[in-house]
mmCIF file of the N, C-alpha and C atoms, coordinates in Angstrom:
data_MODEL
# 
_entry.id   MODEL 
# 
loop_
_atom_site.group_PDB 
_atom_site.id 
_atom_site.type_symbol 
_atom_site.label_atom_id 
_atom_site.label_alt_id 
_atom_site.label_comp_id 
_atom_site.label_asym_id 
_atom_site.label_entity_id 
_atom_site.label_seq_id 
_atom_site.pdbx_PDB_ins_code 
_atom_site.Cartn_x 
_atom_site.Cartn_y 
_atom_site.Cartn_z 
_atom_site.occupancy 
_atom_site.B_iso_or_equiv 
_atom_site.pdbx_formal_charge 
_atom_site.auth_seq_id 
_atom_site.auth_comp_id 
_atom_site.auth_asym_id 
_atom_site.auth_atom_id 
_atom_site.pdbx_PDB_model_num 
ATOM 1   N N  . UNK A 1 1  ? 6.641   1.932   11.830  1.00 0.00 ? 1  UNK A N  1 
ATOM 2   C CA . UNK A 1 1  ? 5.633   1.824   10.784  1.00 0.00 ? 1  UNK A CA 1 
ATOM 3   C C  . UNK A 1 1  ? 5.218   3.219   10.342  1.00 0.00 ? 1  UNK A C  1 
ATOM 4   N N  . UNK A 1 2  ? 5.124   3.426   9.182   1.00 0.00 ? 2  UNK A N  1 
ATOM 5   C CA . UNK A 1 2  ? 4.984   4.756   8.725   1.00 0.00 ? 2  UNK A CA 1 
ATOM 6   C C  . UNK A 1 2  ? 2.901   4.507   8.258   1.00 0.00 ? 2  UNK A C  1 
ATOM 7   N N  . UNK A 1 3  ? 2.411   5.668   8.177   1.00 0.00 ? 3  UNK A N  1 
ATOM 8   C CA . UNK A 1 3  ? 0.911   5.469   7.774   1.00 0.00 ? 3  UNK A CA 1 
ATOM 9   C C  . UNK A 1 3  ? 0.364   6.554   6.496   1.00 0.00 ? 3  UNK A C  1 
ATOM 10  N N  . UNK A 1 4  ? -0.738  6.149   5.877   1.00 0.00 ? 4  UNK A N  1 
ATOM 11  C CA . UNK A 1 4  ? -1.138  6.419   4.466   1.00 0.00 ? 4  UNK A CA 1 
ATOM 12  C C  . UNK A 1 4  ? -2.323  6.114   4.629   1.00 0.00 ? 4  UNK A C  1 
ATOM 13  N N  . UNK A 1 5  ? -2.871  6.471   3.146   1.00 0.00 ? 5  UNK A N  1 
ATOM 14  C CA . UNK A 1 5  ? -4.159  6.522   2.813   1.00 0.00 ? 5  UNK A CA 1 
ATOM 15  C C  . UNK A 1 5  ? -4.008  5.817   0.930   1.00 0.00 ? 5  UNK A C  1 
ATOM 16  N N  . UNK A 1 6  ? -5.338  5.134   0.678   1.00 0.00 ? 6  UNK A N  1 
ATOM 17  C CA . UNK A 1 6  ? -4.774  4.375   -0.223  1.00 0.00 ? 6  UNK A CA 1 
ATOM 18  C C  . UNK A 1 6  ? -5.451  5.385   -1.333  1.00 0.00 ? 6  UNK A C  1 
ATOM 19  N N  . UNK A 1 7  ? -4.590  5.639   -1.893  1.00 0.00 ? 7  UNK A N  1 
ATOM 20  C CA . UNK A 1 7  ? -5.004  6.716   -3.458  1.00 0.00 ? 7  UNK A CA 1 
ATOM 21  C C  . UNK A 1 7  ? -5.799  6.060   -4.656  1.00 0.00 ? 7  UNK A C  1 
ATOM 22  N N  . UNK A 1 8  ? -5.293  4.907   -4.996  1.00 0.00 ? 8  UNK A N  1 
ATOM 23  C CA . UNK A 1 8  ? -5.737  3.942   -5.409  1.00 0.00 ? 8  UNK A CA 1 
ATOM 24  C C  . UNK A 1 8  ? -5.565  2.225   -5.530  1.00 0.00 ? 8  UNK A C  1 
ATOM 25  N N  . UNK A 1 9  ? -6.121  1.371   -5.792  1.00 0.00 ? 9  UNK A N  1 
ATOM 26  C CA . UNK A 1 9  ? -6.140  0.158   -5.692  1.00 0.00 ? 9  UNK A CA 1 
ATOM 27  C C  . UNK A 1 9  ? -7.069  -0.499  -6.738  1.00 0.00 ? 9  UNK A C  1 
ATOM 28  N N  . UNK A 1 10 ? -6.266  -1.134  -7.948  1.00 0.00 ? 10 UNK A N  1 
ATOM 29  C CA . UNK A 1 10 ? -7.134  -2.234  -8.802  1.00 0.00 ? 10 UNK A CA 1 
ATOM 30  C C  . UNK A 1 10 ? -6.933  -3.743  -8.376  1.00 0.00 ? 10 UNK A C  1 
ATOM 31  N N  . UNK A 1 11 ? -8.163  -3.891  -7.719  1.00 0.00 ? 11 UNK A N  1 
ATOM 32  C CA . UNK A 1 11 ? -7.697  -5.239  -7.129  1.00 0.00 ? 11 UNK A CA 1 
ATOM 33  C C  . UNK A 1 11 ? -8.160  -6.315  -8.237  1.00 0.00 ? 11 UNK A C  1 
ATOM 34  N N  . UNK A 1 12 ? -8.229  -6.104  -9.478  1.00 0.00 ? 12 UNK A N  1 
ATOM 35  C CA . UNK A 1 12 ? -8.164  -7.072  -10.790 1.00 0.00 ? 12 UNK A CA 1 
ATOM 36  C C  . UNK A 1 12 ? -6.748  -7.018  -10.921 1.00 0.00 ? 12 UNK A C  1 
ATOM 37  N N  . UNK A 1 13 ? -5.808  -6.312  -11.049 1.00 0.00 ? 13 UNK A N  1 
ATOM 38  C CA . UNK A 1 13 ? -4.543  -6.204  -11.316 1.00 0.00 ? 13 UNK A CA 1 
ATOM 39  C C  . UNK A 1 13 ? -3.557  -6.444  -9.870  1.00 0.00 ? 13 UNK A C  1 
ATOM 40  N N  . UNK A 1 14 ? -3.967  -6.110  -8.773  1.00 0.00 ? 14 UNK A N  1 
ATOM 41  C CA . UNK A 1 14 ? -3.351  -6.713  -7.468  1.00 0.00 ? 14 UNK A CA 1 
ATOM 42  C C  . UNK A 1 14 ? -2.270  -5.351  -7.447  1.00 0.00 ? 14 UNK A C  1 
ATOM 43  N N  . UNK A 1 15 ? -2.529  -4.605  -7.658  1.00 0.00 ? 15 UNK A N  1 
ATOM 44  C CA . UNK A 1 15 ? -1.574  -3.008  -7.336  1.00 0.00 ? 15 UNK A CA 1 
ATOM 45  C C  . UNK A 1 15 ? -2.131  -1.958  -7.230  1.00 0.00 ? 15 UNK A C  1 
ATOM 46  N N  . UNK A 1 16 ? -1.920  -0.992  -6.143  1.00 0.00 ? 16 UNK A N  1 
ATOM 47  C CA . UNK A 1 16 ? -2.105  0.385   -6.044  1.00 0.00 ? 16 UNK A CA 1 
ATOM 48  C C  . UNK A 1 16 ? -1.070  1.151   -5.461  1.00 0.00 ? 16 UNK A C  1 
ATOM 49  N N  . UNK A 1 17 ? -1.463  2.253   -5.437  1.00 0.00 ? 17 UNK A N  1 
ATOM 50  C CA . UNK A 1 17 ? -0.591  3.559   -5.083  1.00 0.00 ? 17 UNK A CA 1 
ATOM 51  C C  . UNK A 1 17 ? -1.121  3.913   -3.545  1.00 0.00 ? 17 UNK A C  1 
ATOM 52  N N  . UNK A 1 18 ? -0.132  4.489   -2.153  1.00 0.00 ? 18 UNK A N  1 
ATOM 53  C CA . UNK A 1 18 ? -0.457  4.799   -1.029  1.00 0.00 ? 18 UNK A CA 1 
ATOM 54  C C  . UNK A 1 18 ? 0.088   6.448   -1.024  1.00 0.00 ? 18 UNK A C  1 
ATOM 55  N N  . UNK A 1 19 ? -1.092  6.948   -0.689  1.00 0.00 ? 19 UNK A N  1 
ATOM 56  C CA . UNK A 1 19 ? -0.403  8.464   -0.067  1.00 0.00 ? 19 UNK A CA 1 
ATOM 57  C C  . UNK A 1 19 ? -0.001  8.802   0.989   1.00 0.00 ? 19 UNK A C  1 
ATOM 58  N N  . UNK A 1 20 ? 1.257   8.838   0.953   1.00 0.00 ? 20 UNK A N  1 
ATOM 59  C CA . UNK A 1 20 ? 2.357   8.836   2.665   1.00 0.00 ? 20 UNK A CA 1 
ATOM 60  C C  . UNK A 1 20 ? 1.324   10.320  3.323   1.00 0.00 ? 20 UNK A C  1 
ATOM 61  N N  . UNK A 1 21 ? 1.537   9.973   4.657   1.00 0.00 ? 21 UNK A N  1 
ATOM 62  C CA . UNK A 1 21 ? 1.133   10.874  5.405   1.00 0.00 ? 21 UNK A CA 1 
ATOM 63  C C  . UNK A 1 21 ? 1.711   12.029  5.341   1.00 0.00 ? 21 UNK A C  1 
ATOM 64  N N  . UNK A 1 22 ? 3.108   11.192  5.811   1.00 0.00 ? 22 UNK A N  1 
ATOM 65  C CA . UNK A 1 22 ? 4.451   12.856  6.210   1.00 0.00 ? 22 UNK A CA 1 
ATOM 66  C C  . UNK A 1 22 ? 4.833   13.391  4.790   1.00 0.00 ? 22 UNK A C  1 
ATOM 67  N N  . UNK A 1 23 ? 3.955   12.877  3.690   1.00 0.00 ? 23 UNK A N  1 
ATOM 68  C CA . UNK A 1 23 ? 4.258   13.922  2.207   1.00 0.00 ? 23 UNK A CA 1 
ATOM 69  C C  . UNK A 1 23 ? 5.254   13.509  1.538   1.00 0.00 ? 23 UNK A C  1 
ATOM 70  N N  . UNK A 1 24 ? 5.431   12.311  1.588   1.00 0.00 ? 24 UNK A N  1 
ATOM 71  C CA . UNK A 1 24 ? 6.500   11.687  0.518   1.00 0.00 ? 24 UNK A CA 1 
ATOM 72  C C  . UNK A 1 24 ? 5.763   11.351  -0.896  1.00 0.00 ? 24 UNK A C  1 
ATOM 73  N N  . UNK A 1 25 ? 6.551   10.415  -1.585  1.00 0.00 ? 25 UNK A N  1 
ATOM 74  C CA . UNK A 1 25 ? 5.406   10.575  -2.846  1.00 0.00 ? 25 UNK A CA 1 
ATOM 75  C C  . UNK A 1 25 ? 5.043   9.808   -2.858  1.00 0.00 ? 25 UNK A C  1 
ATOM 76  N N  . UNK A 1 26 ? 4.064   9.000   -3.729  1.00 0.00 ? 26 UNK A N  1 
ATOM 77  C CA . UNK A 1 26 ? 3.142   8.089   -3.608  1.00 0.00 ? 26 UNK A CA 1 
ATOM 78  C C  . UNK A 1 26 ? 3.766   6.766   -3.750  1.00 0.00 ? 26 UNK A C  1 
ATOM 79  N N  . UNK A 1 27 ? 3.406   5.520   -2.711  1.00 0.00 ? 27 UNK A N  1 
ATOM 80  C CA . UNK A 1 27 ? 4.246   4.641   -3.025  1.00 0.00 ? 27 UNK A CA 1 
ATOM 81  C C  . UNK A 1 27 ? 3.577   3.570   -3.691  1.00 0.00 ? 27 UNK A C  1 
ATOM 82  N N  . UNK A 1 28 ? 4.263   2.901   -4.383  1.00 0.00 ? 28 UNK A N  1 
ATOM 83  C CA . UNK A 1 28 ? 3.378   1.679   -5.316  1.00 0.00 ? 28 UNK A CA 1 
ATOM 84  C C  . UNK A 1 28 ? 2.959   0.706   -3.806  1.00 0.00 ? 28 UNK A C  1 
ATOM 85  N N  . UNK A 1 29 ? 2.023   -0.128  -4.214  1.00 0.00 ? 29 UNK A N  1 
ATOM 86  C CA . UNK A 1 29 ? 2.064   -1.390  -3.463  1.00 0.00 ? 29 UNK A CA 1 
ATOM 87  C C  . UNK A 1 29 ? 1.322   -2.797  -4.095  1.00 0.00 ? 29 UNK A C  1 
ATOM 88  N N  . UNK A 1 30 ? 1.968   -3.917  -4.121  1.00 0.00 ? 30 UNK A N  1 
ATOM 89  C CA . UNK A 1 30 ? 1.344   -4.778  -4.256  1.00 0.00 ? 30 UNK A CA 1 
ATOM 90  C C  . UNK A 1 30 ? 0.406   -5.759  -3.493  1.00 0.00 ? 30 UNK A C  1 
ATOM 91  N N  . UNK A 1 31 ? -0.778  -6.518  -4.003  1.00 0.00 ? 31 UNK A N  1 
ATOM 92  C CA . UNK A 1 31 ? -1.484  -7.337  -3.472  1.00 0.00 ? 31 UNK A CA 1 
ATOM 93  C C  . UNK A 1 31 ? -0.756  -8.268  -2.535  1.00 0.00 ? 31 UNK A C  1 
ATOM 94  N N  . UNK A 1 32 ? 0.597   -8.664  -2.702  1.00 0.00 ? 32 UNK A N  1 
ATOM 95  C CA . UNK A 1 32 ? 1.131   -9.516  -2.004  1.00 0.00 ? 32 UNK A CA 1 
ATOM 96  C C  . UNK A 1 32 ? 1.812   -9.107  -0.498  1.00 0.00 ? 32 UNK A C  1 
ATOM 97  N N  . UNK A 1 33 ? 1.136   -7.941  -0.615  1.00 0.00 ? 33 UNK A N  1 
ATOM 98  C CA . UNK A 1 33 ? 2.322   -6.900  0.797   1.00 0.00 ? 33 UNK A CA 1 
ATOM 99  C C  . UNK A 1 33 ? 1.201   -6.837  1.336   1.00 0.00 ? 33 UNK A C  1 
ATOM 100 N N  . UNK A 1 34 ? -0.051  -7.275  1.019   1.00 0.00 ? 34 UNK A N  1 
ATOM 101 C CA . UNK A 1 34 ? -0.953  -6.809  2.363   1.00 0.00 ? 34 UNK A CA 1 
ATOM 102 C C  . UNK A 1 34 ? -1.117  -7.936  3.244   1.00 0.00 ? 34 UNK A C  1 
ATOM 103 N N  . UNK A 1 35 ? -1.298  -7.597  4.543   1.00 0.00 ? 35 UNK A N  1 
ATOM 104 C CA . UNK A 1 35 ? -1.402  -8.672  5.351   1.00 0.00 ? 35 UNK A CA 1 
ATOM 105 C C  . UNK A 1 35 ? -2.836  -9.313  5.931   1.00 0.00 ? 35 UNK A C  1 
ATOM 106 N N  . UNK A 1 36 ? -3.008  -9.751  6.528   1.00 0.00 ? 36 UNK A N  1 
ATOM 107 C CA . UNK A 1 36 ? -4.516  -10.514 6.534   1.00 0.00 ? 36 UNK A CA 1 
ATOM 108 C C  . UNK A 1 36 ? -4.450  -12.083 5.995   1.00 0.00 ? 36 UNK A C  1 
ATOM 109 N N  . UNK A 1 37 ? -5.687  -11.929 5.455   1.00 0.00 ? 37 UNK A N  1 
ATOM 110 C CA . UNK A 1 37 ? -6.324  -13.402 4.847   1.00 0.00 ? 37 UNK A CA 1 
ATOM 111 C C  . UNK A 1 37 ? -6.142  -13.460 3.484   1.00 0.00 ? 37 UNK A C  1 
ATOM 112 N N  . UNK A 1 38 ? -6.234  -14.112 2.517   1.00 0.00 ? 38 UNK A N  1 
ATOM 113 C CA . UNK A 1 38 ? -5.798  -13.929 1.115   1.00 0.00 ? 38 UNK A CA 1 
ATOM 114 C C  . UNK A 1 38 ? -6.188  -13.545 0.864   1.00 0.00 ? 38 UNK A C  1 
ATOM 115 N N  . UNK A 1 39 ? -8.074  -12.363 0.967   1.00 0.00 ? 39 UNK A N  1 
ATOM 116 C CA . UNK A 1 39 ? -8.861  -12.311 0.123   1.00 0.00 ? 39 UNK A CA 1 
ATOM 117 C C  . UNK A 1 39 ? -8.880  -10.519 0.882   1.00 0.00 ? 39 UNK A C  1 
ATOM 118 N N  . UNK A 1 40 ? -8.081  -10.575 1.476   1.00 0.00 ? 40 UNK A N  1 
ATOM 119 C CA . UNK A 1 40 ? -7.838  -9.139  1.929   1.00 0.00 ? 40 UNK A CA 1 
ATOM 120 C C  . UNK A 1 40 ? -7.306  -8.353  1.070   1.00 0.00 ? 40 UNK A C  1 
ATOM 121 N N  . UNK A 1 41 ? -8.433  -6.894  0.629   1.00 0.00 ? 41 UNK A N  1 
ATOM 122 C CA . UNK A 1 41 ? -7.690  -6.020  -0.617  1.00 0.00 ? 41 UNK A CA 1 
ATOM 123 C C  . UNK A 1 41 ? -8.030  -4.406  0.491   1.00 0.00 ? 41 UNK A C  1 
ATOM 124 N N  . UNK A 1 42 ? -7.489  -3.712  -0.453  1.00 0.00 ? 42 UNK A N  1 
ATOM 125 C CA . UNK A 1 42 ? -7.550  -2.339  0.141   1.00 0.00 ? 42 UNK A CA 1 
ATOM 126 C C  . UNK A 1 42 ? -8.488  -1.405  -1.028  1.00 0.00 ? 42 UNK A C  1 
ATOM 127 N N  . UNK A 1 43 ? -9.361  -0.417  -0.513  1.00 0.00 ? 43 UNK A N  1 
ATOM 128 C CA . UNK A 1 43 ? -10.039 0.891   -0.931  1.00 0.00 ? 43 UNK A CA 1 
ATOM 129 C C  . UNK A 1 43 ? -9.699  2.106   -1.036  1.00 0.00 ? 43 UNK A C  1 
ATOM 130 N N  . UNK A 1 44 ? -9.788  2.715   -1.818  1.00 0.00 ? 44 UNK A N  1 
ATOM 131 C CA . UNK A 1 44 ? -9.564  4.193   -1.966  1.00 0.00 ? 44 UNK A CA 1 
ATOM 132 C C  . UNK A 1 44 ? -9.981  4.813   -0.741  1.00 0.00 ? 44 UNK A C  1 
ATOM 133 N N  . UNK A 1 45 ? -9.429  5.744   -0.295  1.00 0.00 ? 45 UNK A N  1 
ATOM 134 C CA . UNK A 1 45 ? -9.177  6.038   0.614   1.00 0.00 ? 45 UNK A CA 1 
ATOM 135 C C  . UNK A 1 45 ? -9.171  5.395   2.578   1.00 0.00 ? 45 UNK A C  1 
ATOM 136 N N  . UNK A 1 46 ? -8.896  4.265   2.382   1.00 0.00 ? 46 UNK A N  1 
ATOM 137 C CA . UNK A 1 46 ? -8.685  3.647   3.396   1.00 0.00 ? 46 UNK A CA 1 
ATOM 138 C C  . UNK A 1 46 ? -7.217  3.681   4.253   1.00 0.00 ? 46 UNK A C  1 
ATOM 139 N N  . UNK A 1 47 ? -7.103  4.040   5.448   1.00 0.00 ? 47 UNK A N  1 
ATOM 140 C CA . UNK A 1 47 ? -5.744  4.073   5.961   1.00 0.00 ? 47 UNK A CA 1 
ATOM 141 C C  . UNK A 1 47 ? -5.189  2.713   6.268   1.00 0.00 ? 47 UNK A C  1 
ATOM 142 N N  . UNK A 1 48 ? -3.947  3.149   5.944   1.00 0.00 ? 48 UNK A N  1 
ATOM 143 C CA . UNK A 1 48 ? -3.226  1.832   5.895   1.00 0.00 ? 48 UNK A CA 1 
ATOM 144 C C  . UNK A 1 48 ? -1.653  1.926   7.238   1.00 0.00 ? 48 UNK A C  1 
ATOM 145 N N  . UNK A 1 49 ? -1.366  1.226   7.529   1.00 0.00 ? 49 UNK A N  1 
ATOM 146 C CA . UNK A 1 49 ? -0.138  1.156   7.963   1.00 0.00 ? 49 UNK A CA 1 
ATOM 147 C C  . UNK A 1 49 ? 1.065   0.460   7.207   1.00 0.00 ? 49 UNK A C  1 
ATOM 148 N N  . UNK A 1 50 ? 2.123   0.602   7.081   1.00 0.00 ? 50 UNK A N  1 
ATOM 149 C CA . UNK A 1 50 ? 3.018   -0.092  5.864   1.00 0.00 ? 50 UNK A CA 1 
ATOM 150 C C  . UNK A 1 50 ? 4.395   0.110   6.638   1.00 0.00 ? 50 UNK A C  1 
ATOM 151 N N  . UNK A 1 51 ? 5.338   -0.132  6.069   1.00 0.00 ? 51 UNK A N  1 
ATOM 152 C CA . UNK A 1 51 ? 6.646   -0.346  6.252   1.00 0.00 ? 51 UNK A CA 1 
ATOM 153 C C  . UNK A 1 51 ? 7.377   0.137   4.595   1.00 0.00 ? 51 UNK A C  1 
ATOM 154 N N  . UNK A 1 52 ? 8.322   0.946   4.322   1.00 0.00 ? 52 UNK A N  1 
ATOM 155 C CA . UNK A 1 52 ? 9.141   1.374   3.082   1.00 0.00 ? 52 UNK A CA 1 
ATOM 156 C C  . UNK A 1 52 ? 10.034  -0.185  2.662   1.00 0.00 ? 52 UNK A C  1 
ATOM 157 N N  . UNK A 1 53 ? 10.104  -0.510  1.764   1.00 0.00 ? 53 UNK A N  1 
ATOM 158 C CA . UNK A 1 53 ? 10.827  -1.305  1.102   1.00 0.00 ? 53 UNK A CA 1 
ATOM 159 C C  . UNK A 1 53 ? 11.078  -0.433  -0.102  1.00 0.00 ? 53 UNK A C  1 
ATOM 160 N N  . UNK A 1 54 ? 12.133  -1.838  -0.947  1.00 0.00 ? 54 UNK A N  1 
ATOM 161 C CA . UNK A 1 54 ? 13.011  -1.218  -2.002  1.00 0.00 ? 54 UNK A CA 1 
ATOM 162 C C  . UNK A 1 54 ? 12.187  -2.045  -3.291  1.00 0.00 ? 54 UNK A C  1 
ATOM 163 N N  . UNK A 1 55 ? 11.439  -1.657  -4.086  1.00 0.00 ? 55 UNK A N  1 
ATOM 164 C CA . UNK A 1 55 ? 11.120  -2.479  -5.606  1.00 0.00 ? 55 UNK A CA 1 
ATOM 165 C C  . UNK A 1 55 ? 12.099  -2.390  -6.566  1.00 0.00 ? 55 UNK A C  1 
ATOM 166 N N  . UNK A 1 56 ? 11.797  -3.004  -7.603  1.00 0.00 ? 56 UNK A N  1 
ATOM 167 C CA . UNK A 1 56 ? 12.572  -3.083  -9.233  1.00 0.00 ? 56 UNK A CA 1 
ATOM 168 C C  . UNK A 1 56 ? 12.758  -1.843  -9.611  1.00 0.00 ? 56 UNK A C  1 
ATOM 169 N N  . UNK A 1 57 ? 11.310  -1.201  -9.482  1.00 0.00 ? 57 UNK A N  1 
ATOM 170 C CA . UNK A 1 57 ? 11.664  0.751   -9.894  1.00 0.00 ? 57 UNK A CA 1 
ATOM 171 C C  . UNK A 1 57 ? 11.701  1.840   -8.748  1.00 0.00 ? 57 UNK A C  1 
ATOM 172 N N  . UNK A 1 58 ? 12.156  1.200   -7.374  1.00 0.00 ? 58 UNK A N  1 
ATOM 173 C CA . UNK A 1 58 ? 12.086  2.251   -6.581  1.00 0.00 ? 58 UNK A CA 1 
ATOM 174 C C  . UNK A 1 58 ? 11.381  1.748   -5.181  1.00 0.00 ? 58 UNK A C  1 
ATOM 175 N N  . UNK A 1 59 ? 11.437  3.020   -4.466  1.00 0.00 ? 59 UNK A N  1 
ATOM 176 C CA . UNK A 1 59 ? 10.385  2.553   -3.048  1.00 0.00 ? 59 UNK A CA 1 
ATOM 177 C C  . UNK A 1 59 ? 9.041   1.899   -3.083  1.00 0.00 ? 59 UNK A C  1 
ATOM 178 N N  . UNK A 1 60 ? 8.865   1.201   -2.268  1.00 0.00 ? 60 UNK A N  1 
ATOM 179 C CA . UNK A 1 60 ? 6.752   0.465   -2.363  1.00 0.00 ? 60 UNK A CA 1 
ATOM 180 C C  . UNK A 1 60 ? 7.132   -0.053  -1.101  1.00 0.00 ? 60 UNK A C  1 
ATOM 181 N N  . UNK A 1 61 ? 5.467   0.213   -0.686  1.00 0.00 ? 61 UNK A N  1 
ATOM 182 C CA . UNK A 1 61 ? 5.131   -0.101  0.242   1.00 0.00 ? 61 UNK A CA 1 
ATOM 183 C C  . UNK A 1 61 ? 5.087   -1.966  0.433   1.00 0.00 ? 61 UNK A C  1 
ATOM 184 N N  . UNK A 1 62 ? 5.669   -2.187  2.061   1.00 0.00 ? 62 UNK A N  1 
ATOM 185 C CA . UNK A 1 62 ? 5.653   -3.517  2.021   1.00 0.00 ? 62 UNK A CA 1 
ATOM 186 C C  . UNK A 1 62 ? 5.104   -3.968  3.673   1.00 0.00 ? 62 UNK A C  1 
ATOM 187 N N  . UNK A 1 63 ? 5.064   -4.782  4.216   1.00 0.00 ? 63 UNK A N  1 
ATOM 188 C CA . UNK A 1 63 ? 3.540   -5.340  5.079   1.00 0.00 ? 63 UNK A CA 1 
ATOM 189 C C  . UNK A 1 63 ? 2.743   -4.732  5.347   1.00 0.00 ? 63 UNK A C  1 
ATOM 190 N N  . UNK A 1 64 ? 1.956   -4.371  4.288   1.00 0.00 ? 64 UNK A N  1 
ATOM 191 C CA . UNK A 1 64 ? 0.845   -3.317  4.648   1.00 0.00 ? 64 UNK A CA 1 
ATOM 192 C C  . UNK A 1 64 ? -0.644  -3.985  5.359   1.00 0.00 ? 64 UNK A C  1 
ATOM 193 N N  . UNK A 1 65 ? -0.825  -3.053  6.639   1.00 0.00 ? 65 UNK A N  1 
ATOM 194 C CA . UNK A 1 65 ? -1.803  -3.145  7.164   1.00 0.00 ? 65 UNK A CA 1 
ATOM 195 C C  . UNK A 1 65 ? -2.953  -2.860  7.309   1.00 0.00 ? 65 UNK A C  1 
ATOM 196 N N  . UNK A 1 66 ? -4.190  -2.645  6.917   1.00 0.00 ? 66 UNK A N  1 
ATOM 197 C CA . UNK A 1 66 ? -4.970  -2.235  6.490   1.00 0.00 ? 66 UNK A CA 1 
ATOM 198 C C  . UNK A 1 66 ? -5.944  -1.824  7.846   1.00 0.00 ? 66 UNK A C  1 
ATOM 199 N N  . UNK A 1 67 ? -6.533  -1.085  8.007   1.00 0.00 ? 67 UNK A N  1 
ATOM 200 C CA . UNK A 1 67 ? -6.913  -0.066  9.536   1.00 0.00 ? 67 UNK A CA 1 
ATOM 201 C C  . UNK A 1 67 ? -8.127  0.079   9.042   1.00 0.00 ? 67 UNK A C  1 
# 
């Protein structure tokens, strides 16, 4: 599991951006990759734990855990 901090998050739109720790670039993530309860969203600057997956345009974060 790789770890981040959440840069941003519109949880009207169900997407934000994570800032990798080890300095990669920012990865998208969707509402549907976080894990929890359904009503579980993430905050600006909240650490997260995640896993790299592959999206439509590239890397995003995928079972993200919220810490």
């Amino acid at each position: 599991m790789s770890t981040g901090t959440v840069k941003f998050f519109n949880e009207e739109k169900g997407f934000g951006f994570i800032l990798q720790d080890d300095g990669g670039k920012d990865l998208f993530v969707h509402a549907s990759e976080i894990q929890g309860d359904r009503n579980t969203t993430l905050a600006e600057g909240q650490k997260v734990e995640y896993e790299v997956g592959q999206g439509k345009k590239g890397p995003c974060a995928v079972n993200v855990i919220p810490n």
